[in-house]
C-alpha positions as CSV (number, residue, x, y, z in Angstrom):
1,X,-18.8,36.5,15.7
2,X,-19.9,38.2,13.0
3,X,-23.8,38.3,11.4
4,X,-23.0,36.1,8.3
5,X,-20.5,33.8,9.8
6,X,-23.5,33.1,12.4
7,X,-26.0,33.0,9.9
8,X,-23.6,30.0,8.2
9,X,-23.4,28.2,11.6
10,X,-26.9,28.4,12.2
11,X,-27.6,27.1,8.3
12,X,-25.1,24.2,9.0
13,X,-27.0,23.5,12.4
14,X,-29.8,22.9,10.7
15,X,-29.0,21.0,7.8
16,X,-27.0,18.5,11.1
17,X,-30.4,18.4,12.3
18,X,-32.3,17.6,9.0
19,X,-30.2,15.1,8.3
20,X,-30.1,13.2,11.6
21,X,-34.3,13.8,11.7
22,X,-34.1,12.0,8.1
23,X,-32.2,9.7,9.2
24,X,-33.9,8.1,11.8
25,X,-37.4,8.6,10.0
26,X,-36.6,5.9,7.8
27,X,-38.4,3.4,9.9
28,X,-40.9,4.1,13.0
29,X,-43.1,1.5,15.2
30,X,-45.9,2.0,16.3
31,X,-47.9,0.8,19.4
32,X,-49.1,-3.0,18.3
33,X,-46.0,-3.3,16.2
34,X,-47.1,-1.7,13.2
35,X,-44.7,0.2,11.3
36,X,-44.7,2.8,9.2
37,X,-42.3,3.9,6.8
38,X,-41.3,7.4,5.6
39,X,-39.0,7.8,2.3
40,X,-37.0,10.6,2.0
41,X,-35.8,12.2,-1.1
42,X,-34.7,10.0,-3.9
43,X,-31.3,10.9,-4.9
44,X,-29.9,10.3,-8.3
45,X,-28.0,11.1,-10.9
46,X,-28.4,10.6,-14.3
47,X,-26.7,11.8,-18.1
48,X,-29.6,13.7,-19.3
49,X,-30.5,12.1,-22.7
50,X,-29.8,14.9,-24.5
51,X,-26.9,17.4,-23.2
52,X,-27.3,21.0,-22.7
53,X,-25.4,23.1,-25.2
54,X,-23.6,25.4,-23.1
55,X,-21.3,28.1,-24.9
56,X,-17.9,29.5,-23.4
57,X,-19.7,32.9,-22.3
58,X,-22.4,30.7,-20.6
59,X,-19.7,28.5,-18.7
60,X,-17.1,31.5,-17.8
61,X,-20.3,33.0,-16.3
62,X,-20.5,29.8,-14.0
63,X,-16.8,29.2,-13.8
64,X,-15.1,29.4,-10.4
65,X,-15.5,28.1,-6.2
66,X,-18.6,27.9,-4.7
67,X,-19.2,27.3,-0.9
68,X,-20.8,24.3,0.1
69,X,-23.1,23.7,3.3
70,X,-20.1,20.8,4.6
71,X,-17.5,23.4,4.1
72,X,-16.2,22.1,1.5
73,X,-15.7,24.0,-1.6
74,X,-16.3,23.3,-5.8
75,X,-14.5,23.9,-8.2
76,X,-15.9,24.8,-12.3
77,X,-13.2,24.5,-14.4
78,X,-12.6,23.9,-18.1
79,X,-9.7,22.8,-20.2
80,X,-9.9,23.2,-23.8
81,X,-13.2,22.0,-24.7
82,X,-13.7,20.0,-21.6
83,X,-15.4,21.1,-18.8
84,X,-14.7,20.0,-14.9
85,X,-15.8,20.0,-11.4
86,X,-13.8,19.1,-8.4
87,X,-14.5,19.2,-4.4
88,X,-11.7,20.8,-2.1
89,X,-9.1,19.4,-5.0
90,X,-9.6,15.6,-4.7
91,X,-10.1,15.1,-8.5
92,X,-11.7,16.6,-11.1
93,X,-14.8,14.7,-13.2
94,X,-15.6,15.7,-16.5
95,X,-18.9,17.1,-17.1
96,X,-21.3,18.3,-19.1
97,X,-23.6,20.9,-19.4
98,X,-27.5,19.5,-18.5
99,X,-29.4,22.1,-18.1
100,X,-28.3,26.3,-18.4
101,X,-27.0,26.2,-14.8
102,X,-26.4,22.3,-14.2
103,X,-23.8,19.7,-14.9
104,X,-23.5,15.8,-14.5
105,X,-19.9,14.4,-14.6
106,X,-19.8,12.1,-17.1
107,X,-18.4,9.2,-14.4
108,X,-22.2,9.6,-12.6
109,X,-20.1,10.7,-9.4
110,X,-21.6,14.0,-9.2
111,X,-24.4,16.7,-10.4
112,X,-24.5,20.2,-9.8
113,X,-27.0,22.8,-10.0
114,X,-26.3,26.1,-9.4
115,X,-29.4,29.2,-8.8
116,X,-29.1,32.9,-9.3
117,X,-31.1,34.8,-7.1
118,X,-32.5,38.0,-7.8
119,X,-30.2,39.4,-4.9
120,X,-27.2,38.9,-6.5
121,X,-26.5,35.6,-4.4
122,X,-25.9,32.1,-5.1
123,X,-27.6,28.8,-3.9
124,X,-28.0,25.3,-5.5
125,X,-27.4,22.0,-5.2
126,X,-24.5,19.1,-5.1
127,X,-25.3,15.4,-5.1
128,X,-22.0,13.7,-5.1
129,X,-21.5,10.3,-4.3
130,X,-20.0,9.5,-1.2
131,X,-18.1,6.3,0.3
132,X,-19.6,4.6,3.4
133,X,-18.4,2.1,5.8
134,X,-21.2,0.0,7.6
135,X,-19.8,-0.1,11.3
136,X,-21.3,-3.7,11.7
137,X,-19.9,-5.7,9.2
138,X,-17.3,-3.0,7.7
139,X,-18.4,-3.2,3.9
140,X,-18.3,-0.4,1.9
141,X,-20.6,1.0,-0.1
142,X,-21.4,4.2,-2.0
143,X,-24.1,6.6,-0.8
144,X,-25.0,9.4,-1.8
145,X,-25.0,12.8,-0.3
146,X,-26.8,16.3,-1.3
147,X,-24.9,19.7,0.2
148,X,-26.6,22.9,-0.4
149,X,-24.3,26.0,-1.6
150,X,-24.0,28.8,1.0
């Protein structure tokens, strides 16, 4: 195994861990049944109230697949005037431009935020929304999920 393909596995590890740690933090007891509760991040997204104005160099700069910590992979693409984003091909949103290196699809079902480091490298952020089944009573709702880019 090579030095970067274990550095992803270790990074994926990790983020496992952090999630399950965060996940079970939501509530603990206490001796004397107190409880304590610990909130994790808030997670949203949001239009911004006033869009970015991103020009074509700008976006072609951005435009193409990034890596995401899941494995899965996103897309920026553009049509005409229209700008997209799509995970591992399973439909593209529309978005726009809120920020010089972040997008919100226009449908709310994703944001994306995407860092240049001085390196040469990549990293940001992806909060999509994600469908959940509770195992109890089998509704579904939506949740959602933040992946870091690799």
């Amino acid at each position: 195994m090579n030095k970067m393909t274990n550095h992803k596995m270790l990074n994926r590890m990790a983020g496992l861990l952090l999630a399950a740690a965060a996940w079970g933090a939501g509530a603990q007891a206490l001796p004397g049944g107190e409880r304590v509760t610990v909130p994790g991040p808030l997670l949203k997204i949001e239009l911004p109230a006033k869009p970015y104005r991103m020009d074509r160099d700008r976006f072609e700069e951005l435009r193409g697949a990034y890596q995401l910590s899941n494995g899965q992979t996103l897309y920026l693409t553009r049509s005409g005037y229209t700008m997209y984003a799509e995970i591992d091909r399973q439909g593209q949103h529309p978005v726009i431009a809120s920020g010089r290196s972040a997008f919100v699809a226009t449908d709310l079902k994703l944001k994306v935020r995407i860092d240049w480091k001085d390196d040469g490298s990549v990293g940001g952020e992806v909060v999509m929304v994600v469908p959940h089944r509770d195992l109890a009573s089998g509704a579904v709702t939506d949740v959602l999920v933040a992946l870091a880019m690799d």
